[in-house]
Every structure is written in structure tokens, then in C-alpha cells.
C-alpha atoms as an extended CHARMM CRD file, in Angstrom:
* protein
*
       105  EXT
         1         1  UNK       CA           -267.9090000000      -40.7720000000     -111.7400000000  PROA      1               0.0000000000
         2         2  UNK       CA           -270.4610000000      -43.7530000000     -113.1840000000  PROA      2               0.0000000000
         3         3  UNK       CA           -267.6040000000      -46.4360000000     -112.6270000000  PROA      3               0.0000000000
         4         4  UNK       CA           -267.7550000000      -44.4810000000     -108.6920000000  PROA      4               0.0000000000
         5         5  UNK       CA           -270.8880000000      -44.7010000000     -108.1040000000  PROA      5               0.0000000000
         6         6  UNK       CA           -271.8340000000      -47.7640000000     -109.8340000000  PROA      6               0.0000000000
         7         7  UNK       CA           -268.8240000000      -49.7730000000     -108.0390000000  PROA      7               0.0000000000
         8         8  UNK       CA           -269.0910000000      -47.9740000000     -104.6510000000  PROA      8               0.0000000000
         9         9  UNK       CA           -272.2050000000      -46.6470000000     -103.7740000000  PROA      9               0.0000000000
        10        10  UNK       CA           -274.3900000000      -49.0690000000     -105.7580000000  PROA      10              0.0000000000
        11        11  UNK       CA           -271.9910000000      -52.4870000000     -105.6800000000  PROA      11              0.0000000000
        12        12  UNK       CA           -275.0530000000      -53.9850000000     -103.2650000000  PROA      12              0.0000000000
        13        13  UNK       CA           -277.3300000000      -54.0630000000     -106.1950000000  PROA      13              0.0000000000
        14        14  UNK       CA           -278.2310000000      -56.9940000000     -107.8640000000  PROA      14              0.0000000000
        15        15  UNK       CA           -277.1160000000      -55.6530000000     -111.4580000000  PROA      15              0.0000000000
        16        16  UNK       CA           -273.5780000000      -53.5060000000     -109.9290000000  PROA      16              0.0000000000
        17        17  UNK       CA           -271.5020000000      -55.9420000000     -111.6430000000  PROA      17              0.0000000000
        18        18  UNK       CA           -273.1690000000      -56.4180000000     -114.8120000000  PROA      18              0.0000000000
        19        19  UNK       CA           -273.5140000000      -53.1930000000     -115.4170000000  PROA      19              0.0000000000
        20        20  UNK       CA           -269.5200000000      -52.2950000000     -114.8310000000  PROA      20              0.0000000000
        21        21  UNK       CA           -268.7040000000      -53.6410000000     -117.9790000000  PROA      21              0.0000000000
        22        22  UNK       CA           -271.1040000000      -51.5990000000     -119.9720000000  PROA      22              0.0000000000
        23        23  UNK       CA           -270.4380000000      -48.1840000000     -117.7540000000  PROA      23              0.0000000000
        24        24  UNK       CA           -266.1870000000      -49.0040000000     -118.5650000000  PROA      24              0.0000000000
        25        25  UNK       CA           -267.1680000000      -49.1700000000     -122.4410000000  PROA      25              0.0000000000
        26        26  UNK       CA           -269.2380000000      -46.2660000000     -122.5500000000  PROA      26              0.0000000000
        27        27  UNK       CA           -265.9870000000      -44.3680000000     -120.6240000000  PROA      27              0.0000000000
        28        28  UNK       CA           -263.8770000000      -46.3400000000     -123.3520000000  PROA      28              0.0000000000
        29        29  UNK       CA           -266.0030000000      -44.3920000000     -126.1720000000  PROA      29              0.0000000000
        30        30  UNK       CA           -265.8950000000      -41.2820000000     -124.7540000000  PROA      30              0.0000000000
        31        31  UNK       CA           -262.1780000000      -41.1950000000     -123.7510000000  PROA      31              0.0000000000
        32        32  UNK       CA           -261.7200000000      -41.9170000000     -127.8720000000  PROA      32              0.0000000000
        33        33  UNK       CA           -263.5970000000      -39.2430000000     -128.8960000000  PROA      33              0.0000000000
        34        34  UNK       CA           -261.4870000000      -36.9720000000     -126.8700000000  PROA      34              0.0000000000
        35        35  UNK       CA           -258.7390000000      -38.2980000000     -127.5970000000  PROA      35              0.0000000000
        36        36  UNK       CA           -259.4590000000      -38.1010000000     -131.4060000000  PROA      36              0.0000000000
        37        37  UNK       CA           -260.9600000000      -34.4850000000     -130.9900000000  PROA      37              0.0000000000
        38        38  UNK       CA           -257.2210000000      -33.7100000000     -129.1260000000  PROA      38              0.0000000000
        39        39  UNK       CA           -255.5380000000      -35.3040000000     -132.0160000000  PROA      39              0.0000000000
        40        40  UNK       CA           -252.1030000000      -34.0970000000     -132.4140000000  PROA      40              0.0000000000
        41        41  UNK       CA           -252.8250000000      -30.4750000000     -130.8190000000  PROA      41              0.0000000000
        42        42  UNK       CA           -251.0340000000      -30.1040000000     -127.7600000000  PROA      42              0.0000000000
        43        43  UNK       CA           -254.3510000000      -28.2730000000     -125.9020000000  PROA      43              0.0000000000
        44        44  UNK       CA           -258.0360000000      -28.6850000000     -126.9060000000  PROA      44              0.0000000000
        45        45  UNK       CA           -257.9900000000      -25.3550000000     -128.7440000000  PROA      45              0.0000000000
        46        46  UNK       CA           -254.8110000000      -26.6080000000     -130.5270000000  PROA      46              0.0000000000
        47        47  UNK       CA           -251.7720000000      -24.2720000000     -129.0790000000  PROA      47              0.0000000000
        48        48  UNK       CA           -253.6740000000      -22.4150000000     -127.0610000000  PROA      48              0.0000000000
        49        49  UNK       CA           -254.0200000000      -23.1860000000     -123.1910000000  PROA      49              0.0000000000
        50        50  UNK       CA           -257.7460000000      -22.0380000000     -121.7860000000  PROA      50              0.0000000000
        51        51  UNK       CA           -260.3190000000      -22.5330000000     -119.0690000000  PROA      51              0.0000000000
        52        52  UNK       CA           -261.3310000000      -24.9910000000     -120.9470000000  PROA      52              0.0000000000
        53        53  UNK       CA           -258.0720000000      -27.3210000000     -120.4790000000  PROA      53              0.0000000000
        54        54  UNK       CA           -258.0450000000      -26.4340000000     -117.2040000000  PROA      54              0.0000000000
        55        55  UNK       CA           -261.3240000000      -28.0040000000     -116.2280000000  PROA      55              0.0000000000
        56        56  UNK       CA           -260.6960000000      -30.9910000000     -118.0300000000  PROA      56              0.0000000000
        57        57  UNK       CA           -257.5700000000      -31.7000000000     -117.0010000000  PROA      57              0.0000000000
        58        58  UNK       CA           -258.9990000000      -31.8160000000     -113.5880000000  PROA      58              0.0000000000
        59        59  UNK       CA           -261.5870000000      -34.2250000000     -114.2090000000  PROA      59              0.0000000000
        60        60  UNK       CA           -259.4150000000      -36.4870000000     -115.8400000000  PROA      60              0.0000000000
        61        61  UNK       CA           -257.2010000000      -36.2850000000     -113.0260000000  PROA      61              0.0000000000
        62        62  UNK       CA           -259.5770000000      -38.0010000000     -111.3320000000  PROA      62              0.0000000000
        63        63  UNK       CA           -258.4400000000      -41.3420000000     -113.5820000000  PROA      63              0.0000000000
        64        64  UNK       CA           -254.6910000000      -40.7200000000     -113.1580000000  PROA      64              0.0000000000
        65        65  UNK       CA           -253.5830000000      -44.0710000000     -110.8360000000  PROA      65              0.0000000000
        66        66  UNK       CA           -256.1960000000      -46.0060000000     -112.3860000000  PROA      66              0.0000000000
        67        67  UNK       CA           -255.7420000000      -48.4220000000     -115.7640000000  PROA      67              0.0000000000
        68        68  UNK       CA           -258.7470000000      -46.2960000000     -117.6930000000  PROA      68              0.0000000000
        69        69  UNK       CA           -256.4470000000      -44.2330000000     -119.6210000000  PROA      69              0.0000000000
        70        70  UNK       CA           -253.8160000000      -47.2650000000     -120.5940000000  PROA      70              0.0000000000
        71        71  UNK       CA           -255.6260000000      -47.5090000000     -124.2590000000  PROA      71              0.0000000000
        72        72  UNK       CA           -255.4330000000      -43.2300000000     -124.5700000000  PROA      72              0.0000000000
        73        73  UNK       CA           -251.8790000000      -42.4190000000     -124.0220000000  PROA      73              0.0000000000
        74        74  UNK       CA           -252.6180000000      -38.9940000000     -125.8130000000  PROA      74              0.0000000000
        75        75  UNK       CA           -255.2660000000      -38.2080000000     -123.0080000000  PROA      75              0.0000000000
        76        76  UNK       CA           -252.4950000000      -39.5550000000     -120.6950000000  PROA      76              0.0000000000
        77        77  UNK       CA           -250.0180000000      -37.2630000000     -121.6240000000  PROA      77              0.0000000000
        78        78  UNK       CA           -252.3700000000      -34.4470000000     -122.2080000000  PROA      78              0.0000000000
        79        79  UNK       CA           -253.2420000000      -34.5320000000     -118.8300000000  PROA      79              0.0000000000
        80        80  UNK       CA           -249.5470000000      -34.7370000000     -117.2660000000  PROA      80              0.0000000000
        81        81  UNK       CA           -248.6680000000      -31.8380000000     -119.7980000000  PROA      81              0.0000000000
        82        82  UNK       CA           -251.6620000000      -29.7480000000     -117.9570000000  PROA      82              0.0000000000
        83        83  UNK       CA           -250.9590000000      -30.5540000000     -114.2440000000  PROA      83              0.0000000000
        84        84  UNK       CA           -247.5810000000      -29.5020000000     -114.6850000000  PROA      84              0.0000000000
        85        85  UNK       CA           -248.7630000000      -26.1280000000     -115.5230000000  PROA      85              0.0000000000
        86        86  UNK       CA           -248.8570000000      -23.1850000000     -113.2630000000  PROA      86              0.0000000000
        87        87  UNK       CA           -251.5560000000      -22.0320000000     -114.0160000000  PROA      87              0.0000000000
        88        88  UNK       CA           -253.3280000000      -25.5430000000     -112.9300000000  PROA      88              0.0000000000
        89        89  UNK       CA           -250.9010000000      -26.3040000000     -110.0540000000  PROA      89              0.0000000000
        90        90  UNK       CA           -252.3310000000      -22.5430000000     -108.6810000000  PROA      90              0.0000000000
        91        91  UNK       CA           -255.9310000000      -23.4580000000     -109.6750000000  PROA      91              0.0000000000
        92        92  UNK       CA           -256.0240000000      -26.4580000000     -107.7960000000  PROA      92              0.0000000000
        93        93  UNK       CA           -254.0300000000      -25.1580000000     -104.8490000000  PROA      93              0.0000000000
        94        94  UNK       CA           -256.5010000000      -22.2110000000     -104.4060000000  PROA      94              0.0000000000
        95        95  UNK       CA           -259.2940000000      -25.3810000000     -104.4260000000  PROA      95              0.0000000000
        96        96  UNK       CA           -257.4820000000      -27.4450000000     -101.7590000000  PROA      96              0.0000000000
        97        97  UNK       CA           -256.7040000000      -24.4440000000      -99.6140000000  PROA      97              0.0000000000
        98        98  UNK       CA           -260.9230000000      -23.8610000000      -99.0820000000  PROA      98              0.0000000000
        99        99  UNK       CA           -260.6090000000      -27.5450000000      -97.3700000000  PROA      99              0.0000000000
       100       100  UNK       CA           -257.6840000000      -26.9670000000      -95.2680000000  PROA      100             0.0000000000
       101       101  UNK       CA           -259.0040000000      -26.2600000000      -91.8670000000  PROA      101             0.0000000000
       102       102  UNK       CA           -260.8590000000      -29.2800000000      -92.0680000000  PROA      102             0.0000000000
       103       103  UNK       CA           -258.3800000000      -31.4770000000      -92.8660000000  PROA      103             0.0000000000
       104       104  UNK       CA           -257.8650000000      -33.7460000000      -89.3810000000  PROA      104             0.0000000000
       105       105  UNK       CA           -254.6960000000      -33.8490000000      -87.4750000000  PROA      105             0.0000000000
């Protein structure tokens, strides 16, 4: 979300683009420590699928198309693992169902 709204909804500010770098490396930093936290385990609570995977699979969805996860193919496939659960695919299509009467035709 920082690369979001300091690209989109702030790019008219004087220090937008200088700060881009420094908002990418402090994504860069986290995205490691995940990634080293995942390690080899196939979920975040090592064999086990929770809650917990589920919710951040879904934010980290929210990278999938860009080139932020290039350098954490772990987190990459971590997160294609967990979208092609049921148990996400129902999650999320129980979210996008509250939205679909006001999707325009």
C-alpha cells in the first residue's frame, strides 16, 4: 500500500519520487524477512494451512503482476500455492460477491 499511495495519491508532491526508492527498500526488507521466516515450510505455521495464510496470501496478492516479488520467489510461490486453495478461492469469492451488485454493466 506505501508504494500506492506514495506513487498515486501523493506523486504531486515535491518529494513522491525521492521517496519511492526508500518506500521499495523498506518493502524489499520486509518481503526478506518473510520470506526467511517462511523458509522451507510450505505454510507460515510450517504444514499447517490457517487464517493466518489466508490473510496473507491476500495481501500479497495485491503484488502478484507487479516485479516486487522477482527477488522472493519463495513468497512467489507461497502465494500461488495459497490462491489455488479452496479454502482461499471460497474466501475471496464470498468477498467479491458483497461487491457484485455494484459492479457496472
Amino acid at each position: 500500500m506505501a508504494i500506492a499511495v506514495n506513487d498515486i495519491f501523493e506523486a504531486d508532491r515535491d518529494w513522491s519520487k525521492a521517496r519511492h526508492a526508500k518506500v521499495v527498500e523498506d518493502l524489499h526488507g520486509r518481503l526478506q524477512d518473510l520470506e526467511e521466516a517462511l523458509g522451507d515450510n510450505e505454510w507460515i505455521d510450517k504444514q499447517t494451512f490457517t487464517v493466518g495464510d489466508l490473510m496473507l496470501i491476500s495481501v500479497l496478492g495485491g503484488l502478484r503482476g507487479s516485479t516486487q516479488l522477482d527477488r522472493f520467489p519463495k513468497l512467489a510461490a507461497y502465494i500461488e500455492r495459497g490462491e489455488a486453495r479452496p479454502a482461499h478461492r471460497k474466501a475471496m469469492a464470498a468477498q467479491l460477491a458483497l461487491y457484485a451488485d455494484r459492479v457496472p454493466t
